[in-house]
Phi, psi and omega in degrees: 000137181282181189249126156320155156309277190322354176260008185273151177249091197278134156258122166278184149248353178182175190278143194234218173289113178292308193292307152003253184346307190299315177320297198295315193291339168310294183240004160210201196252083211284147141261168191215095177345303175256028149269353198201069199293320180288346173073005184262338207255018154238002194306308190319303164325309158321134163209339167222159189231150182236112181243206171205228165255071198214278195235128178241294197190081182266176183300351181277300148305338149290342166291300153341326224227101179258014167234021153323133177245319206228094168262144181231138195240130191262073189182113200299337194267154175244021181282356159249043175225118191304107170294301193318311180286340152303299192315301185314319166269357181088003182263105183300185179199149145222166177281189145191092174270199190042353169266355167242008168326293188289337189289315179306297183321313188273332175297316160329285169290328193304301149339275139007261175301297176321311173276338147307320160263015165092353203306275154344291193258010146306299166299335155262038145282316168285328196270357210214024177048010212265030198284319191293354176263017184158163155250193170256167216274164192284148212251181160231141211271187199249319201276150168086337198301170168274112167277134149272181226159084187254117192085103183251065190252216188305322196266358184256347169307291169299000171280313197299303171322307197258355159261000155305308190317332184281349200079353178297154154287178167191146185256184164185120154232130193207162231287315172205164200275121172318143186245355179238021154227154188258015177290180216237125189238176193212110178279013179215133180329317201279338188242027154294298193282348174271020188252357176220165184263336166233146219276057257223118184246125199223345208270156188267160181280099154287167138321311146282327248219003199272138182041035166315327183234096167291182136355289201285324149325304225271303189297001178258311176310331178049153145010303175272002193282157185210137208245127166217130180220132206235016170281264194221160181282330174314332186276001149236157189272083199303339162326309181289343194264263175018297217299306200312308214267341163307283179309344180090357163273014148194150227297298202178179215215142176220126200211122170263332165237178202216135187291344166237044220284156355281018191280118141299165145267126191302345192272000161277346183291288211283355176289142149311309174307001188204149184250130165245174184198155179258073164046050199241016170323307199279327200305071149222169206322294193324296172284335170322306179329295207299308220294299223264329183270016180239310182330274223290318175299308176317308185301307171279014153303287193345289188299333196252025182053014168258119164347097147023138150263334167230112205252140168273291190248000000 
């Protein structure tokens, strides 16, 4: 006889989306990791795991789990899940891209514009009374700039779409040249950034891709150049962008993520020049929802032995 869905046994890995949580406690037999971290005394019980971009599914924990089947990733990026080692077991894995495309996508330009005008510390300008002694001072504008665009896959597309709108150029580098796009591509990093003035990193975090905007990146973008990254913190080499954005070799900065999140680097709190956020790109009612209904679509596919709707492995 097969086993119901409530008998199935989800793991989270850590805390997500409270409606998320409600679903899975809804229709199968969620557990919950960082109520109980070492995990043995339910491991037998698993067959699918849910992470996120925090925890998703290392070898270690898949190894742990010996009925695992399923990993669901509450995230379009999959770098916190040992691929190899699914594959290797036999354990599917899925996303959930295109339902957080447009949020990322406007956080991208939001950036952007905030960190050129300057927004932020504009607003503790006004809020710090400091309007009545003088004003503040002139920004540099957004429309018209050259963008680069490192990963032109959903999400670098649609940035690229909504900075047209803007008059900007666009640029690209990606694994190979779109062939269905008339934007401009640059098969090597370095000389994307030295062909724009602003810098859009979009692209998923690999092994290659681990410090994609290096040194070398960051000194070909220059002194006027402005870095926004809205992938994984891992794809810059944050010491070098610190040293850059200290020394004046580069402009400024929009940074939704961080290579040790939640840890910033203190000499990034006190610049003006750069706007930060906690990896809240996606974060809104709408996509969460969706985000939280496809994690939950995946799953019953699984059990009920129907395709994937966004299958990784």
């Amino acid at each position: 006889m097969a086993r119901k869905l409530e008998d199935m046994g989800v793991l989270m890995t850590s805390p997500m989306s409270s409606y998320l949580e409600r679903q899975l406690d809804d229709r199968f037999k969620l557990f919950k990791l960082w109520e109980s971290p070492s995990g043995t005394r339910f491991s037998d019980s698993i067959v699918a795991v849910v992470g996120d971009t925090k925890m998703g599914a290392d070898a270690e924990l898949i190894e742990s789990l010996p009925h695992l089947g399923m990993v669901a990733t509450y995230s379009v990026g999959f770098d916190k899940i040992d691929l190899d080692k699914c594959r290797e077991k036999g354990i599917r894995v899925a996303n959930t891209p295109d339902v957080l495309t447009d949020d990322v996508s406007d956080t991208a330009i939001g950036l952007a514009l905030a960190t050129l005008r300057k927004i932020c510390a504009c607003d503790g300008f006004v809020r710090n009374g400091l309007w009545k002694s003088g004003d503040f001072h002139l920004c540099s504008k957004f429309s018209g700039k050259s963008i680069g665009i490192i990963g032109l896959g959903r999400i670098g597309s649609a940035i690229a779409k909504r900075a047209e709108a803007f008059g900007c150029t666009i640029s690209y580098n990606s694994r190979s040249k779109k062939h269905n796009s008339n934007y401009t591509y640059y098969s090597n990093v370095v000389d994307l950034a030295a062909n724009c003035q602003i810098l859009i990193a979009s692209c998923a975090l690999t092994q290659e891709t681990r410090h994609i905007v290096n040194r070398d990146v960051i000194g070909a973008l220059g002194p006027k150049g402005i870095l926004i990254n809205i992938g994984r913190g891992a794809l810059v080499d944050e010491p070098e962008l610190v040293s850059a954005l200290l020394q004046g070799r580069l402009a400024g900065a929009g940074l939704d993520v961080f290579e040790n999140e939640p840890v910033v680097p203190e000499a990034l709190l006190g610049l003006e020049n750069v706007v930060l956020q906690s990896h809240v790109g996606s974060d809104t009612v709408e996509t969460s929802k969706a985000m939280a209904d496809l994690v939950v679509a995946n799953l019953e596919a699984y059990f009920l032995n129907k395709p994937l709707l966004t299958p990784v492995v």
